[in-house]
C-alpha positions as CSV (number, residue, x, y, z in Angstrom):
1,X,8.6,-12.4,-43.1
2,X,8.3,-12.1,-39.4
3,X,6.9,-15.3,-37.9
4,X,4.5,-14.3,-35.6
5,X,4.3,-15.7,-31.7
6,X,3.2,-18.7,-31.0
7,X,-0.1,-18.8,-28.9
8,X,0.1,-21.1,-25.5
9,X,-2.2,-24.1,-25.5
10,X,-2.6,-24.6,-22.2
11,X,-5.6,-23.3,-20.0
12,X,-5.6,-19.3,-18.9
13,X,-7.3,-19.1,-15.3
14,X,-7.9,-16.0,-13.9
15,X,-4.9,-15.9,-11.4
16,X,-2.4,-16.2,-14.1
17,X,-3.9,-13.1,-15.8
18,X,-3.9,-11.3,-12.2
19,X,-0.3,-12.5,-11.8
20,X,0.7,-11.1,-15.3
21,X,-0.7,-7.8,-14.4
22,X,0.9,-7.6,-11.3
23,X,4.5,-8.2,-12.7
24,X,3.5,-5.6,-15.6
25,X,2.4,-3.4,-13.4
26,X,5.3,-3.4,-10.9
27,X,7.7,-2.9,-14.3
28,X,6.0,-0.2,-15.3
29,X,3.1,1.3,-13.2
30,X,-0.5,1.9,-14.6
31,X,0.3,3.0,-17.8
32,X,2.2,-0.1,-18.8
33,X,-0.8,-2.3,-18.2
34,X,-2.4,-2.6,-21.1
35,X,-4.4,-5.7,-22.6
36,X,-1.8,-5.6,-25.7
37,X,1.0,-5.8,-22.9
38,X,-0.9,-8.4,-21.2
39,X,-1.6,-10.4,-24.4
40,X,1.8,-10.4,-25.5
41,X,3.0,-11.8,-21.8
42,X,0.8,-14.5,-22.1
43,X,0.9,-15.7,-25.7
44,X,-2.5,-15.4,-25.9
45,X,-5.4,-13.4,-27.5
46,X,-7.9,-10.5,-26.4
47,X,-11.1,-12.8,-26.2
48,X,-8.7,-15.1,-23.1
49,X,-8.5,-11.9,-21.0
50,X,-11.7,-10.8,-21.7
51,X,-13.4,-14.0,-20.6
52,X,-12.1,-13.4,-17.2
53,X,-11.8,-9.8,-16.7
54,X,-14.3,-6.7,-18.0
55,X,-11.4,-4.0,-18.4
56,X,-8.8,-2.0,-17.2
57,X,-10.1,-1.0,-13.8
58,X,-11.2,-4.8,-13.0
59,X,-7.9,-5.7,-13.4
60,X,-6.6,-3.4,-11.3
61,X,-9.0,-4.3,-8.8
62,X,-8.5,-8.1,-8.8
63,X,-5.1,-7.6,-8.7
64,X,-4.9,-5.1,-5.6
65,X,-6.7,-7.4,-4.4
66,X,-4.3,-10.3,-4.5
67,X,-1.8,-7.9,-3.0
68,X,-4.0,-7.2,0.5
69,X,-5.1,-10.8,0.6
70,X,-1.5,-11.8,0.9
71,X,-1.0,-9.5,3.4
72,X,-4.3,-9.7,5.7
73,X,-3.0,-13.6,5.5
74,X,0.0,-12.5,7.3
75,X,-1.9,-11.6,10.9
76,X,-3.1,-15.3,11.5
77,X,-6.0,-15.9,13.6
78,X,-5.2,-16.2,17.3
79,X,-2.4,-13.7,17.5
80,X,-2.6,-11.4,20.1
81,X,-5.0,-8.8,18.3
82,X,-2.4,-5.6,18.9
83,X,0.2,-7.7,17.6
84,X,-2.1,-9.1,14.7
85,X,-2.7,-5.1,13.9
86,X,0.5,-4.0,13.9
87,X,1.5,-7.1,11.9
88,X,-1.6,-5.8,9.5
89,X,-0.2,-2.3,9.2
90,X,3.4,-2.6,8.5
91,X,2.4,-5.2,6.1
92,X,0.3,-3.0,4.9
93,X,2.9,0.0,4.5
94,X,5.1,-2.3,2.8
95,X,3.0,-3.8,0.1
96,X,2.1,-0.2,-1.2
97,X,6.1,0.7,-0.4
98,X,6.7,-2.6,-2.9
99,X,3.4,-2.0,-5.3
100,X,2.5,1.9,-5.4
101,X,-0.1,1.5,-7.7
102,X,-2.5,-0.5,-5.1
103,X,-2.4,2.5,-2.6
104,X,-3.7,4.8,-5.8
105,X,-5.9,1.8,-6.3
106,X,-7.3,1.5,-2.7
107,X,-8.1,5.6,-2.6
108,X,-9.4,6.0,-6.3
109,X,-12.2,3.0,-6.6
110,X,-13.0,2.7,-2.3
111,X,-16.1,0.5,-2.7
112,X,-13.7,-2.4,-4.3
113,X,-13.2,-5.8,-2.2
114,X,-9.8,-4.5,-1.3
115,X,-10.5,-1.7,0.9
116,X,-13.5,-3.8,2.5
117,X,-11.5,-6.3,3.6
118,X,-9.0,-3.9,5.1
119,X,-11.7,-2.5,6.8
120,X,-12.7,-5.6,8.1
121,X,-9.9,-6.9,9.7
122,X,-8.9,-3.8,11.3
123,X,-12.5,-3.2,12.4
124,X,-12.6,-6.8,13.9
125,X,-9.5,-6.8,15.5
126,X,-10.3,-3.4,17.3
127,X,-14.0,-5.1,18.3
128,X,-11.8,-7.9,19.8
129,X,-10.1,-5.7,22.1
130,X,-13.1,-4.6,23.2
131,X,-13.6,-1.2,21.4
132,X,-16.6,0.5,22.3
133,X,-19.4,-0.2,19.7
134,X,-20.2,3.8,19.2
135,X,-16.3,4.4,18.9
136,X,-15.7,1.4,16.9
137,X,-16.4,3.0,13.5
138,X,-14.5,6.1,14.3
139,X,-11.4,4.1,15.5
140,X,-11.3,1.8,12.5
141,X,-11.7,4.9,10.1
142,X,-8.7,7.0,11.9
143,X,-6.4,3.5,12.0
144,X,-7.4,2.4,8.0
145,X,-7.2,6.4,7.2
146,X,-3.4,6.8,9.5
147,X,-2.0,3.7,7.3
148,X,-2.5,4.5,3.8
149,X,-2.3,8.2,4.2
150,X,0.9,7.5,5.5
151,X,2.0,4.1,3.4
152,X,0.9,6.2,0.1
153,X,3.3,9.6,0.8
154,X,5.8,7.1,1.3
155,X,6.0,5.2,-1.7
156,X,5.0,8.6,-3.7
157,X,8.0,10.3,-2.2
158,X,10.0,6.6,-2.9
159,X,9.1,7.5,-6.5
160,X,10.2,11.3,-6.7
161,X,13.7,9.8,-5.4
162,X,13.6,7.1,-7.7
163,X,13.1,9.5,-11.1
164,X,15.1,11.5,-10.0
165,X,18.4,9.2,-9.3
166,X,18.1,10.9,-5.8
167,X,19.4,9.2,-2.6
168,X,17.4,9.4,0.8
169,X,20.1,9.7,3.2
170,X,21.0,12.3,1.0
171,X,17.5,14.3,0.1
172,X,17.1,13.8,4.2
173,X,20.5,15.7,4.5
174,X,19.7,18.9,2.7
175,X,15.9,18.9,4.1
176,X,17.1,18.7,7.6
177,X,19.9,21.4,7.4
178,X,17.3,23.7,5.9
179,X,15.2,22.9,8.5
180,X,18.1,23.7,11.3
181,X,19.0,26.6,9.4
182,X,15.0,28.3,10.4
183,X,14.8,30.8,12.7
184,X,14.3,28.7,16.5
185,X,11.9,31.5,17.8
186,X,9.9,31.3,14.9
187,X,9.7,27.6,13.8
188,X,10.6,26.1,17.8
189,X,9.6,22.2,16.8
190,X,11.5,22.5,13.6
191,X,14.3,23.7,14.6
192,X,14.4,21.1,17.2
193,X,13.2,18.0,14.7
194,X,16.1,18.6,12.7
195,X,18.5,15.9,13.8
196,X,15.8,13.1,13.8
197,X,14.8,14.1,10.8
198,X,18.0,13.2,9.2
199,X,18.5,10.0,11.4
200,X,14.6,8.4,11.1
201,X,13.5,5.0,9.6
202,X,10.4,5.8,7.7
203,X,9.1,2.1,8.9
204,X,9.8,2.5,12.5
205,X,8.2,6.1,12.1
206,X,5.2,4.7,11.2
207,X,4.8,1.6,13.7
208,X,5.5,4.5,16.2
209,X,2.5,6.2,14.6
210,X,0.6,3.0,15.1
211,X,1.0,2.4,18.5
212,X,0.2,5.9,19.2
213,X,-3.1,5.7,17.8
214,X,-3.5,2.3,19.1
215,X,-2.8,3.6,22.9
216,X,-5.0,6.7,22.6
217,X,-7.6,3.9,20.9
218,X,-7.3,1.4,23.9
219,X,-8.2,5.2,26.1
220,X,-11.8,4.6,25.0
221,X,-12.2,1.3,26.6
């Protein structure tokens, strides 16, 4: 007969559960992370789990929001507040580059803490460099809006790659001589982003999108 695994004695908080589903999570995306996958990590039993969390989507929220709490912590009061949102956004960008599922997180349950506190800080910082008040909102949507848009295609596109045993260098290769291969008259800008298409960092891409927004954003003042 089977023995059957020995339950831990010790105290379950919260944040070890959170932790648990991370790492589960990470292995396996969404559909690994189930309370029998949980329970089994822990040594532990259904009622533990369900003492500190309601369900599925609860756990997903607490632990997305673990993720952005780390990384808001990164931009440390003081810093220069373009500095401190640049530091937000790549951090930002490469959470959901490391943990894909908080970006489908973030856009799928939008009233969670997560998202708030997102909003928050970028909304804050902006205020601090003295944003108008009637553009403040606006500028905080297109900033929040710029960053996962962008942070989510690239850790969806990270996955395609992935599954598919594909390299970048070499995807960006075959997309890029298509691209050169257009007809100029017809698609001018193409035809022309060819080259940089091939040669691009996706992270210094998108801290060039960044400042962008955060020049035409300083405009308003």
């Amino acid at each position: 007969m089977a023995k059957r695994a020995q339950r831990r004695t010790d105290g379950l908080s919260k944040d070890v559960i959170v932790q648990a589903a991370a790492a589960i999570l990470d292995e396996g995306g969404e559909a690994a992370l189930t309370f029998r996958a949980l329970t089994t990590r822990l040594s532990t039993g259904y009622g533990a789990i369900y003492h500190h969390v309601a369900n599925k989507s609860d756990l997903l929220a607490a632990a997305t929001e673990a993720v952005i709490t780390r990384v808001l912590g990164d931009a440390v009061a003081g810093d220069d507040p373009r500095e401190a949102l640049r530091t937000v956004s790549l951090g930002l960008f490469d959470a959901i580059d490391a943990h894909p599922w908080v970006g489908a997180q973030l856009s799928r349950e939008p009233w969670r803490p997560a998202l708030l506190e997102i909003y928050e800080r970028i909304g804050g910082l902006l205020a601090v460099l003295d944003v108008p008040e009637r553009e403040l909102f606006d500028a905080a949507a297109a900033l929040v809006s710029y960053v996962l848009g962008v942070a989510g295609q690239n850790a969806a596109n990270a996955r395609l790659l992935a599954a598919g045993q594909g390299d970048r260098s070499a995807f960006l290769g075959a997309v890029a001589a298509q691209w050169a291969a257009l007809d100029p008259e017809r698609y001018p800008f193409v035809h022309r982003a060819a080259a940089q298409l091939r040669e691009h960092d996706d992270r210094e891409q998108f801290l060039a999108g960044v400042d962008i927004l955060l020049a035409g954003i300083g405009a308003l003042r």
